[in-house]
N, C-alpha and C positions, 0 to 999 in steps of 0.2 A: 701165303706165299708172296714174297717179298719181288718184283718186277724192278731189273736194275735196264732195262730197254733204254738209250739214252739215243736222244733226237738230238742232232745237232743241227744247230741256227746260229744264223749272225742278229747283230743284236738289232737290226731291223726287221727281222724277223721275229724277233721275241716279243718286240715293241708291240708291232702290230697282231699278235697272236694274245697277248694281253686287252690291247685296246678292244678285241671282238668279246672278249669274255664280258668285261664292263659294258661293252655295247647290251649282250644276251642279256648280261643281269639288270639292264634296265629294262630291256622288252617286255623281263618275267616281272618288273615290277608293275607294271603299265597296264599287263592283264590281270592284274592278282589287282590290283584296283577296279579293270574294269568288272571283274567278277562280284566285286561287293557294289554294285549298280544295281539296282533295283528294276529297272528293265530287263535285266540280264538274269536276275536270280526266280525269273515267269518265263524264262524259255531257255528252257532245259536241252534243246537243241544247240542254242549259241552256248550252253554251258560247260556242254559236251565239247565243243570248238574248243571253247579256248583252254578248258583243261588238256585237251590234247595238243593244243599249242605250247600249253605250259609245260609240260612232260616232255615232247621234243627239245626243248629250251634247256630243263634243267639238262639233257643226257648229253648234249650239244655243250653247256658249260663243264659238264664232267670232264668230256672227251679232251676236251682243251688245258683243261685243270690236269689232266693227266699228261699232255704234251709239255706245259709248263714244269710240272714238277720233276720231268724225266730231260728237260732241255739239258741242252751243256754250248754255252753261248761261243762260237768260234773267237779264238784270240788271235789278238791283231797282230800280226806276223812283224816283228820288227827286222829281222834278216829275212831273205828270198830263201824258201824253202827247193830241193833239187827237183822236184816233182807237184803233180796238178794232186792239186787234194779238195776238198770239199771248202768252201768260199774262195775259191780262186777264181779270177778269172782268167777267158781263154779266149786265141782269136785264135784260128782255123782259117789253113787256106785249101780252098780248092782249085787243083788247077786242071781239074776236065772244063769250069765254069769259069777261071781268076775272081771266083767269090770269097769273101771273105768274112767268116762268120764268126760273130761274138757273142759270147754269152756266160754268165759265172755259174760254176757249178755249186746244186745246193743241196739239201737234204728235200725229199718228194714231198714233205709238211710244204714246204716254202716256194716249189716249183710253179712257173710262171711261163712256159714258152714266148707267149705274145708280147712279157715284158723283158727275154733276155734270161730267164733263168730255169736250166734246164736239171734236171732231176740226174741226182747220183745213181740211181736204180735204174735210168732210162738209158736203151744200150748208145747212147751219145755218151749219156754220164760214165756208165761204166768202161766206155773204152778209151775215154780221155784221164781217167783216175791214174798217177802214179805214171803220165808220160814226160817227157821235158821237151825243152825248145829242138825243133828240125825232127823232133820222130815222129814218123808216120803212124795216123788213128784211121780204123778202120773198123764200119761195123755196116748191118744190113740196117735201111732204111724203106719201107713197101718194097721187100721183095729188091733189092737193088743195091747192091754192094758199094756203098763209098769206102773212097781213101783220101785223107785231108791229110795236111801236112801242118803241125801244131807249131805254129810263128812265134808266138810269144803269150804268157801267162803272170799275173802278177795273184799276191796272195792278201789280199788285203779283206778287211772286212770295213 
């Protein structure tokens, strides 16, 4: 059965979703040396390790290998689209606080709060998807109902 599931990322995202797989597949080369050590091949305890290290590794570069092969790299917007879609960014104001919050929305692979990138599936993401500049986004936050008022958004990747 043929899986057409399609992740969408910006190509900093792809970069770096790539870079970790190269990362893994040197890990798994690293133990698959250390395994033919000859300290290692008289204890069968650390043999056990790291073959179970190995196995997490390879399922770990699948899982990604499967992310890659289902990516679809967001295109770089040369006209301003009417609405927030996924690599856009957005500033949000609040005016219970006159906070004003920025962050680009991304696909939940790519999601990063602490650096500003908050998840299409997260009800922030989902309630800011498909709004424009001056309309009011509202969703529950712990139990506590925000309402921001969406300032400006650009679509850039």
């Amino acid at each position: 059965m043929k899986d057409t599931t399609k992740i969408y990322l910006s190509k900093q995202g792809f970069r770096e979703l790539k870079k970790k797989v190269a990362k893994l597949e040197r890990e798994q080369k690293m133990l698959e040396i250390e395994l033919r050590d000859g300290d290692v091949k008289e204890d069968l305890l650390r043999q056990n390790d790291i073959f179970a290290r190995i196995d997490a590794i390879r399922s770990e570069i699948n899982e990604k290998n499967f992310q890659i092969h289902n990516a679809k790299i967001l295109p770089r917007s040369k006209k301003r689209n009417s609405k927030v879609s996924i690599g856009s960014f957005v500033e949000l104001f609040d005016r219970a606080t006159g906070r004003i919050m920025k962050f680009r929305v991304v696909e939940s692979l790519e999601a990063n709060p602490l650096i500003g990138k908050i998840s299409a599936e997260s009800p922030l993401g989902k309630s800011v998807l498909g709004r424009t500049v001056n309309e009011i986004v509202s969703w529950t936050a712990n139990s506590r109902n925000m309402v921001l008022i969406c300032l400006k958004w650009t679509s850039l990747n």
